[in-house]
C-alpha positions in Angstrom: -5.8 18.0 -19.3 -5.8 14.5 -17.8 -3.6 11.8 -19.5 -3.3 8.0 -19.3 -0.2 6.5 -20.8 -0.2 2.7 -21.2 3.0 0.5 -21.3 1.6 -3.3 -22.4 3.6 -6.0 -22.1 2.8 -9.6 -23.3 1.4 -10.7 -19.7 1.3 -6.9 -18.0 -0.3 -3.6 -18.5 1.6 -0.5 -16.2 -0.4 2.6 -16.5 -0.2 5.9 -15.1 -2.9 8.8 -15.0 -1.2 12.7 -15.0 -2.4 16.2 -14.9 -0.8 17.6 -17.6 -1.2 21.1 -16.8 1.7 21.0 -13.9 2.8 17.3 -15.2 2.1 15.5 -11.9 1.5 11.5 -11.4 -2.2 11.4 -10.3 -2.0 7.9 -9.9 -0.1 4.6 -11.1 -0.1 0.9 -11.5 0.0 -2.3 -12.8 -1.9 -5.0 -13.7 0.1 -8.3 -14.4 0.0 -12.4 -14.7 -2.6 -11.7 -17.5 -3.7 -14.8 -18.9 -1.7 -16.6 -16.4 -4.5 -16.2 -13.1 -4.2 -11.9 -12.7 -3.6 -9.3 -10.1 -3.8 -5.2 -10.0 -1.5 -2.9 -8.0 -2.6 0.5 -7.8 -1.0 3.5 -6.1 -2.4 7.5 -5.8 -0.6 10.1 -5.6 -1.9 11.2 -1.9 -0.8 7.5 -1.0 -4.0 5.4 -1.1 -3.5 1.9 -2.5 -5.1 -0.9 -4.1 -3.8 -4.4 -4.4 -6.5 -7.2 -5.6 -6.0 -10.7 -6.9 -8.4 -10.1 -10.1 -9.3 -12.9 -13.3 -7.2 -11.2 -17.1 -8.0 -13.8 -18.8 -6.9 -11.2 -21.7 -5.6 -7.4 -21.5 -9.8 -6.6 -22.4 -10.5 -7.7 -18.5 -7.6 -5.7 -17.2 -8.4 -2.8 -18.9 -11.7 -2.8 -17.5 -10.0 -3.4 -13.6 -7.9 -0.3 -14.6 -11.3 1.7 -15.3 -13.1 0.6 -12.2 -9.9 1.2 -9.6 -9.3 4.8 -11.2 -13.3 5.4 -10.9 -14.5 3.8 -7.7 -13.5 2.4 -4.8 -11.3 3.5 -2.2 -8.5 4.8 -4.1 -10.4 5.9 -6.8 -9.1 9.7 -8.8 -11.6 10.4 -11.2 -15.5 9.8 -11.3 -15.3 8.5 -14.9 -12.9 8.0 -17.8 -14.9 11.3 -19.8 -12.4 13.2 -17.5 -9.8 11.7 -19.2 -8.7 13.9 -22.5 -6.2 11.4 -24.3 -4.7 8.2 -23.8 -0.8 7.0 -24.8 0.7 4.0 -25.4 4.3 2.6 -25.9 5.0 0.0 -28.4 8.4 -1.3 -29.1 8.4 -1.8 -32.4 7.3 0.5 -34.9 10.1 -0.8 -38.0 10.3 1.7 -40.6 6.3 2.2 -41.1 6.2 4.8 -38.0 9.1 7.0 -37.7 7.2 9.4 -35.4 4.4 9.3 -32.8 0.9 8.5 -34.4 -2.9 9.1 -33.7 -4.8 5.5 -33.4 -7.3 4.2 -36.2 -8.2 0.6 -37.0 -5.8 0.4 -39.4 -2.9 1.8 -37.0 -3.5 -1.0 -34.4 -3.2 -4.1 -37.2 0.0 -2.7 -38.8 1.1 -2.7 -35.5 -0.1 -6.5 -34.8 1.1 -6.8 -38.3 4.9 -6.5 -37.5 4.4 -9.0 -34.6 7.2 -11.1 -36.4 9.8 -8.7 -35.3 8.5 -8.2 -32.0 6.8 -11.6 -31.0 6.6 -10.7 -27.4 5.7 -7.2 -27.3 3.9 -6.0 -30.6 0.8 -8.4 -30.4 0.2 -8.1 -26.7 0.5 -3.9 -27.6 -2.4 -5.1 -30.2 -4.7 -6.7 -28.2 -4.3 -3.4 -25.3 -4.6 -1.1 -27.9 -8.6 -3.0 -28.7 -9.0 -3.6 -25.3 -8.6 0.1 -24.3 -10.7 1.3 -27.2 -13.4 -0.3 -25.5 -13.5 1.1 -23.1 -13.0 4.2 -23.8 -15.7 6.8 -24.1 -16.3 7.7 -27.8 -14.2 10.6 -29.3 -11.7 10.0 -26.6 -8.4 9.8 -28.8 -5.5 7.3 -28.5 -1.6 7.9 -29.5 1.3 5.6 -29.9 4.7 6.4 -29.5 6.9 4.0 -31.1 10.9 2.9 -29.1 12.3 2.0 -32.7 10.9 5.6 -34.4 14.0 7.9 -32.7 16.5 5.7 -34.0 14.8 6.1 -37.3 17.4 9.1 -38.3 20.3 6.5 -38.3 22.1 6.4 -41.5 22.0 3.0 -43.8 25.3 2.3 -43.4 25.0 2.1 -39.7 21.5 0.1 -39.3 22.8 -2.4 -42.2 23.9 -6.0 -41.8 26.1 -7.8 -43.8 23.8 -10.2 -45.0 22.7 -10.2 -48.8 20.5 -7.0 -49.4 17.5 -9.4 -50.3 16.7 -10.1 -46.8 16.8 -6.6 -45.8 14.0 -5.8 -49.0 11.9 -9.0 -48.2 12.2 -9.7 -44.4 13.1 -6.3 -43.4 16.1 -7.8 -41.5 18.3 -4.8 -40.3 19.2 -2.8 -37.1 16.3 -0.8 -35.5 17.2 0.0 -32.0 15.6 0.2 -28.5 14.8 2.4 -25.7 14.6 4.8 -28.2 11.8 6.7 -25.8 14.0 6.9 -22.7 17.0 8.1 -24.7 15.2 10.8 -26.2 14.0 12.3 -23.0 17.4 11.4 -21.4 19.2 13.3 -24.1 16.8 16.4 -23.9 16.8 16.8 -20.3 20.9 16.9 -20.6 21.3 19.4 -22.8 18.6 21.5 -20.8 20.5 20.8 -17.3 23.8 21.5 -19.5 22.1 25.2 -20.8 23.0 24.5 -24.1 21.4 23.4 -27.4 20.8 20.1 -28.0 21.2 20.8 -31.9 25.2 21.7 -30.6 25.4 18.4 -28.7 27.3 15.2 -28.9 26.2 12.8 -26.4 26.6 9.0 -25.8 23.5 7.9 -23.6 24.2 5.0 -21.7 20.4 3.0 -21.0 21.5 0.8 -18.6 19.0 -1.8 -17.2 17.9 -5.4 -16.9 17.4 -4.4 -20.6 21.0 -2.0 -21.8 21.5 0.1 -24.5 23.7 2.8 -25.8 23.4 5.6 -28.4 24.6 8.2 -30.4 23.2 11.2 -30.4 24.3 13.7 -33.1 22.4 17.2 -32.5 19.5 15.4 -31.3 19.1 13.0 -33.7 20.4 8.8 -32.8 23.1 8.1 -35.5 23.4 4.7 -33.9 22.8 2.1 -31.2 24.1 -0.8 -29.2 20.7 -2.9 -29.7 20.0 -4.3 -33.5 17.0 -6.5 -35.3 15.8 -7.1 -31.5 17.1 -6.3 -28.2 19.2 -9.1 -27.7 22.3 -7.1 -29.9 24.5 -4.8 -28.2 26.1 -5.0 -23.9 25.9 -8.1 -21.5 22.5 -7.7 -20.1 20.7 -9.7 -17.0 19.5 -12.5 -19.0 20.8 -11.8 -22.1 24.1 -12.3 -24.1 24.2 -9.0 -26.1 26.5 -9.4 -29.0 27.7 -12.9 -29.9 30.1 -14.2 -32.9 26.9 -15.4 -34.8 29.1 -18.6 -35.8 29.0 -19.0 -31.8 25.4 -19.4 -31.5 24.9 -21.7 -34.1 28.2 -23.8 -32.4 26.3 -23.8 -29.4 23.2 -24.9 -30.6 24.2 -27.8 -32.1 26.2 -28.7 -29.1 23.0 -28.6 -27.1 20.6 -30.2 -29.7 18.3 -26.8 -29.9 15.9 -25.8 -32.1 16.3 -22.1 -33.3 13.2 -21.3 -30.7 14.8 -23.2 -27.7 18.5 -21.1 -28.8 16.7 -17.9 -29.1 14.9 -19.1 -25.4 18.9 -19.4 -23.9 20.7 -16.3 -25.6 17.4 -14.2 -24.4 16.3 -15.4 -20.9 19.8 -17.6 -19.7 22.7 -16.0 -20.5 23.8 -12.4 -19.8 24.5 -11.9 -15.9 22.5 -14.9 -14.9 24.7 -17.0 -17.2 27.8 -15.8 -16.4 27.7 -15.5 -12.6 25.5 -18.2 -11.7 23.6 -16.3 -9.4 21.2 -13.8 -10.4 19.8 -11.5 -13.5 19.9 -8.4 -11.2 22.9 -6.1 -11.1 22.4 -5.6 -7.2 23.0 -9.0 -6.5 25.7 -9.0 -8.9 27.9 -6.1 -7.2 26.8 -7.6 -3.7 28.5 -11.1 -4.7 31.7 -9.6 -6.5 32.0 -7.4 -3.2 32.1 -11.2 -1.5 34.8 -11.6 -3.9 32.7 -14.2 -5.9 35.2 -14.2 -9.3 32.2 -14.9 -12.0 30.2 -12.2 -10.4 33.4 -9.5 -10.8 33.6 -11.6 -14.1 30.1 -10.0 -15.3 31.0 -6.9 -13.6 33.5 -6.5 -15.3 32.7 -7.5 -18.6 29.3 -5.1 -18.7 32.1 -1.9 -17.7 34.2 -2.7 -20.5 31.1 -3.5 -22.9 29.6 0.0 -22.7 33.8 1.8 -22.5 33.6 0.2 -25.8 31.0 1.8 -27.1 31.7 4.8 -26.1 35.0 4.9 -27.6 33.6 3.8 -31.1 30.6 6.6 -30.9 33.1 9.6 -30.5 34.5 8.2 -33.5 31.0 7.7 -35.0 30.0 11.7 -34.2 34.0 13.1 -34.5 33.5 13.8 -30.6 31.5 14.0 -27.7 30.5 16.6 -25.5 28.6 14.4 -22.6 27.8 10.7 -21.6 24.9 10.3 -19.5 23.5 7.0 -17.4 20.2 6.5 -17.1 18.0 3.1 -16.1 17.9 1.6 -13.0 21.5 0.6 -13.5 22.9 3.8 -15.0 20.7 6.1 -12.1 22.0 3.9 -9.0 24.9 1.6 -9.5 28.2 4.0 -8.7 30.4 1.2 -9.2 29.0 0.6 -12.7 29.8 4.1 -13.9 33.2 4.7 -11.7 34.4 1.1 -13.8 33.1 2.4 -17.3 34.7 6.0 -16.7 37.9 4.9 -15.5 41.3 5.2 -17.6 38.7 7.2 -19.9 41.3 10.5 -19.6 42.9 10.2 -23.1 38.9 10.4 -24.4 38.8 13.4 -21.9 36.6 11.6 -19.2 37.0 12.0 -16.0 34.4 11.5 -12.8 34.4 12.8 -9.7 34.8 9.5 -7.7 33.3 11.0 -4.5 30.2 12.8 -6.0 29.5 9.7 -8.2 29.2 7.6 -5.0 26.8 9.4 -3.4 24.6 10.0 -6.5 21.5 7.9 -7.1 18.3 8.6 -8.8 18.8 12.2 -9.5 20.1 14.6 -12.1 23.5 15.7 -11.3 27.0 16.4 -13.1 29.4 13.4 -11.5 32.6 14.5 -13.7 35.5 16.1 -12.2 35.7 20.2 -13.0 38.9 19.2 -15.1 37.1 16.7 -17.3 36.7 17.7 -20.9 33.7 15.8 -21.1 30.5 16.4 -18.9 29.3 12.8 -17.4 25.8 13.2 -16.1 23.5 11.1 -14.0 19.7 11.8 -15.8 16.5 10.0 -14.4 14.6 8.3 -17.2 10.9 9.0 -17.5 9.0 7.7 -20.7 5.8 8.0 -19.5 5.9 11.6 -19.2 7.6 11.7 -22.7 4.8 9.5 -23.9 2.3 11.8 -22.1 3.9 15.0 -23.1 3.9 13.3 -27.6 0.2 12.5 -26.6 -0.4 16.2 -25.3 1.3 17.4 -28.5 -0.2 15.4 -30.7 -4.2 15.9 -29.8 -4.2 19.3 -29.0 -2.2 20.4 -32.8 
């Protein structure tokens, strides 16, 4: 069975096409500056590319640039989309209407556009791919959407509650949903299955770390909480943004500045985090490159980010009564050795020790980086939500 999982954002639409009968990528891309001027990347699995400067005015015209390069052309994989059985989509925010993966109807796709409010830069744009897809899509062909927000749906009230008045939790919906919820359930899965064990027995902290961080508990399976909150701003020091903040702080600053709420929301999400603080970049490679230099506000961001996520960890073993594992994952958490050896250090009285020599040569792969003494396992575990995505979609249309 052939499967296309679709990740929209508000001016992109990644894809990737896989055979689900041995799981393997057929063929990925991207099409991005939608609505800006356009262009597709596209990639096969046998190596054959595609790059084209192309006119999205909307995600409708880059769905149907998807279609033509997986149909014709040079790199084309399939002679039309009828091959294709089922197609997946992430959306970020599902709120507490989905709390599981869901088969696509009308009515689906403008709840989702519905809850835009909460998600202004994802949800719509996940709308308007959604129509666009269904377009073109040959009739019958059926469409799933797996939701980030629904696997932190199993956290308790008392721990996706703010302190503001109850009210604005009954008429605005304001509370704590969570993030990345699709990479930490595969993340958490694929541990317990490298660790032989039942993931029902489990207590694991799962460190997401990206341009975009989050971590979570997870209590036999299920997230009892998680670093991000109402939006994906809450939580660690992130490339552009601040992660948690003394809320009296953000309205100080705002004032200080003259902002409106938008242009403050614009400055916590897109300025601050490592761009802020180091003054030099929003990526984590350039940030460990410069504090290597010795650049203080680069160790500065280093260094808060490591202490950030030690944080956490120490207040979810509290949260579950004890953990079994941590795992890193992102682009962060899979590569950066320096990252986890600062996090795991002077962890010993929470039982966490790494090996410092196997953690610095692992990148991008699953393997065990704790030392043989350490009372809790540290892993290293590769992300994939699109297979996750493909793999709900799989479940879900062939029930």
């Amino acid at each position: 069975m052939i499967i296309l999982v679709v990740n929209a954002g508000s001016s992109s639409l990644k894809y990737q096409l896989l055979n689900m009968d041995d799981e393997s990528v057929i063929a990925k891309g991207n099409c991005d500056r939608i609505g800006i001027d356009g262009h597709i990347s596209h990639k096969t699995f046998d190596g054959r590319k595609a790059d084209e400067d192309c006119s999205f005015p909307t995600h409708t015209e880059a769905f149907a640039k998807l279609v033509e390069v997986l149909t014709t052309g040079e790199a084309s994989v399939i002679k039309s989309m009828d091959e294709i059985s089922a197609v997946g989509h992430r959306i970020v925010q599902g709120a507490e209407v989905f709390d599981k993966t869901t088969l696509v109807t009308d009515e689906v796709i403008q709840q989702i556009d519905d809850m835009s409010e909460l998600a202004p830069v994802h949800n719509h744009p996940h709308a308007l791919a959604l129509r666009a897809c269904k377009k073109v899509l040959p009739e019958g062909v059926p469409m799933v959407v797996v939701f980030d927000t629904a696997f932190h749906q199993t956290m308790p009230e008392k721990a996706f509650m703010f302190g503001l008045p109850y009210e604005d939790y009954e008429k605005y919906h304001v509370r704590k949903y969570g993030f990345h919820g699709t990479s930490h359930r595969f993340v958490s899965a694929a541990l317990a299955k490298a660790m032989g064990k039942d993931i029902k027995d489990l207590k694991i902290v799962s460190c997401h770390l990206g341009n975009g961080s989050s971590i979570t508990a997870v209590d036999g399976g299920k997230s009892v909480d998680t670093s991000m909150g109402f939006t994906p701003l809450d939580g660690v020091l992130m490339g552009t943004r601040t992660g948690a903040v003394d809320p009296s702080a953000v309205t100080f600053v705002q004032n200080k500045h003259g902002f409106t709420a938008s242009e403050m929301s614009e400055y916590m999400n897109k300025k601050s985090g490592f761009l802020g603080i180091s003054g030099i970049s929003s990526d984590n490679r350039d940030i460990t490159a410069a504090a290597a230099k010795g650049d203080k506000r680069a160790i500065l961001a280093s260094e808060m980010l490591q202490y950030q996520i030690k944080k956490y960890i120490g207040s979810y073993a509290a949260v579950m009564n004890g953990v079994d594992a941590v795992l890193f994952t992102g682009g962060i958490g899979e590569n950066a050795w320096e990252v986890r050896e600062g996090v795991c250090k002077d962890m010993e009285y929470f039982g966490i020790k790494i090996d410092t020599e196997v953690n610095k040569g692992t990148r991008g792969e699953l393997k065990k980086i704790s030392a043989p003494d350490s009372k809790v396992e540290v892993w290293v575990v590769p992300t994939n939500e699109e297979l996750l995505i493909a793999r709900d979609t799989l479940a879900m249309v062939t029930k």
